[in-house]
C-alpha positions as CSV (number, residue, x, y, z in Angstrom):
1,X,0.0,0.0,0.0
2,X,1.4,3.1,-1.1
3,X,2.2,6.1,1.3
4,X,-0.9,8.3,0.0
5,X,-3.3,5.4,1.0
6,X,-1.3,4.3,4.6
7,X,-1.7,8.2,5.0
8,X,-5.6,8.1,4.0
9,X,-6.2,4.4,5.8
10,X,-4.7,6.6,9.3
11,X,-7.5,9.7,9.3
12,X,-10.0,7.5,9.6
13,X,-11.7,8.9,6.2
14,X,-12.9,6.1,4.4
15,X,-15.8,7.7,2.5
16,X,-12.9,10.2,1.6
17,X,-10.5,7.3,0.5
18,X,-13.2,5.2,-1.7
19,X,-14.5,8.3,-3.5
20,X,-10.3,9.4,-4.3
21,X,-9.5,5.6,-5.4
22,X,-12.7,5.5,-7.0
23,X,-11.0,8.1,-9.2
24,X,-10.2,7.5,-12.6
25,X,-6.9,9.4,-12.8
26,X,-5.7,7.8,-9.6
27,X,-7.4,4.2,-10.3
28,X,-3.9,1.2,-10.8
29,X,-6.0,0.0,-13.9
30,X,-5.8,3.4,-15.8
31,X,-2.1,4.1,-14.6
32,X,-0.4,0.7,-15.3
33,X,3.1,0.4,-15.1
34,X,3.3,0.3,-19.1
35,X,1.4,3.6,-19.0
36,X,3.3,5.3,-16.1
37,X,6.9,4.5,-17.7
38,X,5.6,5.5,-21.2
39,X,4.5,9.0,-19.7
40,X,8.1,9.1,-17.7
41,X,9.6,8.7,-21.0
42,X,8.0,11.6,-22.3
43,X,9.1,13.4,-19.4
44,X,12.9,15.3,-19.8
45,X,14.4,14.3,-17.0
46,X,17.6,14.7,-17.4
47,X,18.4,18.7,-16.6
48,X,19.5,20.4,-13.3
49,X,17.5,23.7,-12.9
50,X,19.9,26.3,-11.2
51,X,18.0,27.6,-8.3
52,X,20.5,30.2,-6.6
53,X,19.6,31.7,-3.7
54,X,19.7,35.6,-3.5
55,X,21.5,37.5,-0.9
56,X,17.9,38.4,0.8
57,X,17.0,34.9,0.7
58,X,20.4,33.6,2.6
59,X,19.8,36.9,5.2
60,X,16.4,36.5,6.1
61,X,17.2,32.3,6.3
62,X,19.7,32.6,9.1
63,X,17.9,35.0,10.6
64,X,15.0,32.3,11.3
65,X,16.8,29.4,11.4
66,X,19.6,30.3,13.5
67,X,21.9,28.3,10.9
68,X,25.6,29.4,10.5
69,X,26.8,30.6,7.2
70,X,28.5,26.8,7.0
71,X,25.0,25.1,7.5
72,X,23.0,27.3,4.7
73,X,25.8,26.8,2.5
74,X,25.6,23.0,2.7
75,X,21.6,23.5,2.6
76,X,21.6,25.9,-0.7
77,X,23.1,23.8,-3.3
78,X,21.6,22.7,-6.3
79,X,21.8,18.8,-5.6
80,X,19.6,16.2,-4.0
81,X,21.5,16.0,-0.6
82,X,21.4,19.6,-0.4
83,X,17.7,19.8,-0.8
84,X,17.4,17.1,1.6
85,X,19.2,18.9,4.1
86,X,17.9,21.8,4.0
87,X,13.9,20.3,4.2
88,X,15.3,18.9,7.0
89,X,16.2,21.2,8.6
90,X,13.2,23.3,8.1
91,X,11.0,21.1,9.1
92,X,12.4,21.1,12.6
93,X,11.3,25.1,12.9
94,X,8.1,24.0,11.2
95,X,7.0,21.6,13.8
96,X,8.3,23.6,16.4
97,X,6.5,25.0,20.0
98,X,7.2,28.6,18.5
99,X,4.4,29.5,16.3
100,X,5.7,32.7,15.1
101,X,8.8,31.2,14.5
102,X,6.8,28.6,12.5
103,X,5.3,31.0,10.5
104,X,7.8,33.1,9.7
105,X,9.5,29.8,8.5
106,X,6.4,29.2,6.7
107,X,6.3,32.6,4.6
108,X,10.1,32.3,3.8
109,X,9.3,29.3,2.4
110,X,6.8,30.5,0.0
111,X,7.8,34.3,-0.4
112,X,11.6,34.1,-0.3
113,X,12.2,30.4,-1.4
114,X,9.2,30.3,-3.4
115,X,9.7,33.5,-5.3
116,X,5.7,33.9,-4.8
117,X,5.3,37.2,-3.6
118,X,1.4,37.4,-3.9
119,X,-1.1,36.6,-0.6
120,X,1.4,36.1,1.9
121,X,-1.6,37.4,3.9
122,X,-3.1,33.9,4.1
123,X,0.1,31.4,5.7
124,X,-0.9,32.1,8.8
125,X,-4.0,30.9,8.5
126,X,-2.9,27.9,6.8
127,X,-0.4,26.7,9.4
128,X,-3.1,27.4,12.3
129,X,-4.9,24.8,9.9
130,X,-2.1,22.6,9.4
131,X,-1.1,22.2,12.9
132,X,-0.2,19.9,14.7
133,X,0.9,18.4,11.0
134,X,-0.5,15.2,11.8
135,X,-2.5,13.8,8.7
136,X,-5.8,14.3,10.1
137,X,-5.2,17.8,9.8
138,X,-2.9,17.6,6.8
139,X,-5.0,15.7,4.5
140,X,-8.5,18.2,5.9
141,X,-6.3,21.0,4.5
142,X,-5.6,19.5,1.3
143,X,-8.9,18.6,0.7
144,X,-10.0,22.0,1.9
145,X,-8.0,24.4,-0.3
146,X,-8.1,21.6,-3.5
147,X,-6.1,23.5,-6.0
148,X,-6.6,27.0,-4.3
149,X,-3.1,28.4,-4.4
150,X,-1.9,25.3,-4.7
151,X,1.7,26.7,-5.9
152,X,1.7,27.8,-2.6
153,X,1.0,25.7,0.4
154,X,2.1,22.7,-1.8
155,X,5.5,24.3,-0.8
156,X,5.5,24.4,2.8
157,X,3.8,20.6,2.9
158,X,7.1,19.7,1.0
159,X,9.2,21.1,3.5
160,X,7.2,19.6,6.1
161,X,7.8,16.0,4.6
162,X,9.4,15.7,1.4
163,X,8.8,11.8,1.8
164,X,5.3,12.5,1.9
165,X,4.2,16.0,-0.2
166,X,6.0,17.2,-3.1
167,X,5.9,20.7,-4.5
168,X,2.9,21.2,-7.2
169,X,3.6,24.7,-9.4
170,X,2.8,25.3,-12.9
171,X,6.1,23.8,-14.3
172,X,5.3,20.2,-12.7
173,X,1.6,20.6,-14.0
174,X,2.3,21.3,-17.3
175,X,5.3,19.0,-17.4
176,X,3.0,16.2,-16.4
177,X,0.3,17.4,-18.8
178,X,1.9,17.8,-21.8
179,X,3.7,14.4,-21.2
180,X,0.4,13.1,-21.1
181,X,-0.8,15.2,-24.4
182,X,2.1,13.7,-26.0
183,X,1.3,10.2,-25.3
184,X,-2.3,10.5,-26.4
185,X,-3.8,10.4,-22.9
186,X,-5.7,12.9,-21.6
187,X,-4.4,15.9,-19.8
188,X,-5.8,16.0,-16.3
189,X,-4.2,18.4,-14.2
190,X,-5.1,21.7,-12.7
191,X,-2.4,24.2,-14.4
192,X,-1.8,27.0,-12.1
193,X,-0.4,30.8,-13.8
194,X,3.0,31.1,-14.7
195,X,5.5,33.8,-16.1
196,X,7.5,31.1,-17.9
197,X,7.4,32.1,-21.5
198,X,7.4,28.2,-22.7
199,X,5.0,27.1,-20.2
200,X,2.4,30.0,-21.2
201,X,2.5,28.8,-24.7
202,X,1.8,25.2,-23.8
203,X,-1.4,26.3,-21.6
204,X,-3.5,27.7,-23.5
205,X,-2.8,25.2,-26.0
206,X,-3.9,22.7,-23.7
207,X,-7.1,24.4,-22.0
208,X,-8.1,25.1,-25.3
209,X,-8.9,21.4,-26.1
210,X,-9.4,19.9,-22.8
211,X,-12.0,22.5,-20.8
212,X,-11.7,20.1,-17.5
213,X,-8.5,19.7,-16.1
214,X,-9.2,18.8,-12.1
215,X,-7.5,16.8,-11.2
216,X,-5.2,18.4,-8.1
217,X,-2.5,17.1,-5.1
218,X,-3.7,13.7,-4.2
219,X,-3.6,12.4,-7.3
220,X,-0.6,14.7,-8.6
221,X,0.8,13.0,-5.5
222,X,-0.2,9.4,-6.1
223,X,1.5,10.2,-9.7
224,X,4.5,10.3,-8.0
225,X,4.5,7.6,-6.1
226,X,3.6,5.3,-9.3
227,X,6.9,6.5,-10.8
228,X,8.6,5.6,-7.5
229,X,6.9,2.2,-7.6
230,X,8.4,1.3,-11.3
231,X,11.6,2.5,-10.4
232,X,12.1,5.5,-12.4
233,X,13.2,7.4,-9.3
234,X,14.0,6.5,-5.8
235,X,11.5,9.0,-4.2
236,X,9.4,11.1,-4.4
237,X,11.9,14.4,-3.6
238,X,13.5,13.0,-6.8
239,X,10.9,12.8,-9.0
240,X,9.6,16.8,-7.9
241,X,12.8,17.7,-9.3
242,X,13.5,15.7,-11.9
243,X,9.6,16.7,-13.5
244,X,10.2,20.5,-12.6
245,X,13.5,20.9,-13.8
246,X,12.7,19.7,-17.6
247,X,9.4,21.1,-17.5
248,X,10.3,23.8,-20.2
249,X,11.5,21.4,-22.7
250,X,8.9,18.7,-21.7
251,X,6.3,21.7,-22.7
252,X,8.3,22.6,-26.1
253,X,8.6,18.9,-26.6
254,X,4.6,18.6,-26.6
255,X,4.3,22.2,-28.9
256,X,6.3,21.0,-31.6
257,X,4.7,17.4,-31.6
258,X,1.7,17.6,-30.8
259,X,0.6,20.9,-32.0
260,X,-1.2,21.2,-34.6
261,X,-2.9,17.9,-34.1
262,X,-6.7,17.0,-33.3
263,X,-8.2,16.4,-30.5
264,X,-6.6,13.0,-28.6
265,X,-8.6,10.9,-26.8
């Protein structure tokens, strides 16, 4: 039983669990292995995205974390373990007694991290939500804010457990979509805005011929998990970044192939 389902199985939600794996975009007989590895193919997975951090970013970081110049610098790289390390280590001021620590933690995250600059009005609210981060109250918030500012609060659950949540923006969205568009499956996931050039001209695009795309974070999320299942990636951290990191050439990939084509199935 995958994580997504021990996590579901724990709240105690079983009308909530049937009606999600009642689902067909997270139901095992639509994504088979053969169809999971087919979309991974499509994926470009093979870049590194350069995500430096600005001098603001590195200030107001140590100045809520407490972390020595040493620490942020093995926190801030580009690489797996550095990621890891530094989720890590936010999650500890996440989770911790301080609440206005946690939500200071909380808007870095999203404002200075994130780059998201819009509605920093609303994390507060959200962590009163989210706490304690158990997954009664985790999986009532997803369920809650569905793809509302997803690009968001999809941000501080994957520093709260990047095991567990992974990051959903516009780049993984698209990425996933137009993987999907190029197999001749159907599109399914909410895109949220973006300011990326390549992903703006792959949107529309996409909208234009499928007018429901709903699906959000539990089954972006169970997604992810399938692709960890088959082996394609050894977690689910690895498959956020692998997805986000080719996301503009996944998107040029689908312009230039699929195009000009009709409507697939």
């Amino acid at each position: 039983m995958h994580q997504l389902k021990k996590m579901m199985v724990g709240t105690g939600a079983s009308q909530e669990t049937k009606k999600i794996e009642g689902n067909t975009s997270m139901n095992r007989s639509v994504w088979d292995d053969d169809k999971c590895r087919m979309v991974w193919e499509h994926l470009v997975t093979d870049k590194t995205y350069d995500w430096p951090w600005k001098s603001n970013v590195v200030k107001k970081f140590g100045e809520i974390s407490g972390a020595s110049s040493e620490e942020i610098e093995r926190c801030s790289g580009g690489d797996l373990d550095s990621s890891k390390r530094l989720r890590s280590l936010v999650r500890e001021i996440l989770t911790c007694r301080g609440v206005q620590k946690s939500d200071h933690m909380a808007n870095w995250i999203v404002v200075e991290w994130g780059g998201i600059k819009g509605g920093k009005d609303a994390i507060p609210n959200w962590m009163e939500n989210l706490r304690p981060f158990d997954s009664n109250s985790v999986m009532d918030f997803i369920r809650s804010q569905h793809t509302d500012r997803i690009s968001s609060w999809s941000k501080i659950l994957s520093f709260f457990d990047f095991q567990r949540y992974a990051v959903y923006d516009a780049r993984t969205a698209v990425a996933l979509n137009s993987a999907l568009e190029i197999c001749g499956l159907r599109p399914k996931f909410h895109m949220p805005a973006s300011q990326n050039k390549s992903l703006n001209r792959a949107i529309p695009l996409i909208k234009s011929k499928y007018k429901v795309l709903s699906a959000g974070y539990f089954e972006y999320m169970y997604l992810l998990e399938r692709f960890v299942e088959i082996g394609k990636v050894s977690s689910i951290l690895e498959a956020e970044r692998a997805i986000f990191a080719g996301a503009e050439e996944t998107a040029n990939k689908m312009l230039k192939e699929i195009g000009g084509k009709d409507d697939l199935a």
